[in-house]
C-alpha positions in Angstrom: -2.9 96.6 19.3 -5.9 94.8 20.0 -8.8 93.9 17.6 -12.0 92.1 17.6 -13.0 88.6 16.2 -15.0 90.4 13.0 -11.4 93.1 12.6 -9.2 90.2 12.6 -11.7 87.9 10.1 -11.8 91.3 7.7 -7.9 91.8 8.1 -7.1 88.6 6.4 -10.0 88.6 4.1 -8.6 91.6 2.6 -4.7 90.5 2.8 -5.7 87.1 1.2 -7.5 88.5 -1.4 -4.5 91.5 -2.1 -2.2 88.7 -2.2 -4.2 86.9 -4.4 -4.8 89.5 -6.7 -1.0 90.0 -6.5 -0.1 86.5 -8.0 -2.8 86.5 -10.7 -1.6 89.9 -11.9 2.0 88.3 -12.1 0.7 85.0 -13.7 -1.1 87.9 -16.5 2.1 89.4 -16.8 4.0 86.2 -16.7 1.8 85.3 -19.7 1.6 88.0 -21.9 6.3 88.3 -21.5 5.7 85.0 -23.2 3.1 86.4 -25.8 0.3 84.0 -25.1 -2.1 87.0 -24.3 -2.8 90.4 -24.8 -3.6 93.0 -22.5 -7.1 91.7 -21.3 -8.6 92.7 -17.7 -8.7 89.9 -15.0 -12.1 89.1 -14.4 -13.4 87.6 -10.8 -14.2 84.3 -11.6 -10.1 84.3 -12.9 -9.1 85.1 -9.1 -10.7 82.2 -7.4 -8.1 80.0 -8.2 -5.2 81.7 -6.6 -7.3 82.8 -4.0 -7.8 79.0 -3.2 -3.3 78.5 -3.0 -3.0 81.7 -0.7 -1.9 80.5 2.7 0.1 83.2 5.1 0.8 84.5 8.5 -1.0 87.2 9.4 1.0 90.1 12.0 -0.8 88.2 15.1 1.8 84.9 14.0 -1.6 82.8 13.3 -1.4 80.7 9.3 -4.4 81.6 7.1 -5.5 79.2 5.0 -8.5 80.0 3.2 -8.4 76.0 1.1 -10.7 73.8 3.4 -8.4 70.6 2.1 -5.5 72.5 2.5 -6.3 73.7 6.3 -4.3 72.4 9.0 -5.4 71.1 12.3 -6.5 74.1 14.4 -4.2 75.3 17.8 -5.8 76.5 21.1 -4.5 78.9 23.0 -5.5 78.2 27.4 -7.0 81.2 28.6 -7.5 82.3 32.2 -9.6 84.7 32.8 -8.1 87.3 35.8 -10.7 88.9 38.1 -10.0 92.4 40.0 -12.2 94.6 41.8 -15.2 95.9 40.4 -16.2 93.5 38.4 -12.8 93.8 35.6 -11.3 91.1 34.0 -8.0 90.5 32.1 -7.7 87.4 29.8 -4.4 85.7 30.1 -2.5 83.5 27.7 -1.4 80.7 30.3 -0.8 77.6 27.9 -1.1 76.2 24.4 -2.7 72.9 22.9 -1.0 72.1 19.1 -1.5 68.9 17.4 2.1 69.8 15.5 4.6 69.3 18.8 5.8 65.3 19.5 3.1 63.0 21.3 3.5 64.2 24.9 4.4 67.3 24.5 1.1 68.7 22.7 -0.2 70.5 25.8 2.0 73.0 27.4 0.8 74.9 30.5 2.2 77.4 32.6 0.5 77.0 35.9 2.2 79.3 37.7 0.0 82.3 35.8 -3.1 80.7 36.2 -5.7 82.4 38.7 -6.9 79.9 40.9 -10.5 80.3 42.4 -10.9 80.5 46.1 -10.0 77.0 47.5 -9.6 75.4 44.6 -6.9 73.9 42.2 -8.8 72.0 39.1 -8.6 72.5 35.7 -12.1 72.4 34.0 -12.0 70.8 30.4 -14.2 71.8 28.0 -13.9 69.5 24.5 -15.7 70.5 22.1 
């Protein structure tokens, strides 16, 4: 199934904040087993904390961390971009950048699925 950028954003905003919603309620109940509180409503302000610890992978495989200390270096996916007749395009996985895999091996690229223009067989960089 395919989504766009602001789906995907909104799917984990919601899963992050059900999961932590999920963890505070068990904290509460957690709590009042041990008869330190009574029955008292979670408030917002009370969330923020767990949501801070919720890390997960979403159904795409991607980690969410919403903690900005707790985020991990980001991974690029290579994309080449497929052109057919009347003006259609088709955006293909064809490699992977990850700062995780051993020194040398951080770039992986399959060049056999990359589309090469018309007479020409560079690889354009873009750093940002």
């Amino acid at each position: 199934m395919a989504m766009s950028g602001d789906s995907y954003n909104v799917y984990n905003a919601v899963y992050a904040v059900a999961q932590a919603l999920h963890e505070m309620l068990l904290h509460q109940s957690e709590l009042q087993t041990m008869g330190n509180r009574k029955g008292t409503v979670p408030s917002l302000a009370q969330l923020h904390p767990f949501l801070k610890k919720i890390q997960f992978h979403n159904p795409a495989g991607d980690q969410v961390v919403l903690h900005d200390e707790r985020k991990l270096e980001p991974e690029f996916d290579l994309v080449n971009i497929w052109n057919f007749p009347e003006g259609l395009e088709l955006k293909v996985k064809v490699g992977k950048f990850s700062p995780y895999t051993l020194q040398g091996h951080q770039l992986s690229l399959s060049e056999d699925m990359v589309e090469w223009a018309m007479g020409s067989t560079e690889v354009c960089w873009i750093t940002l």
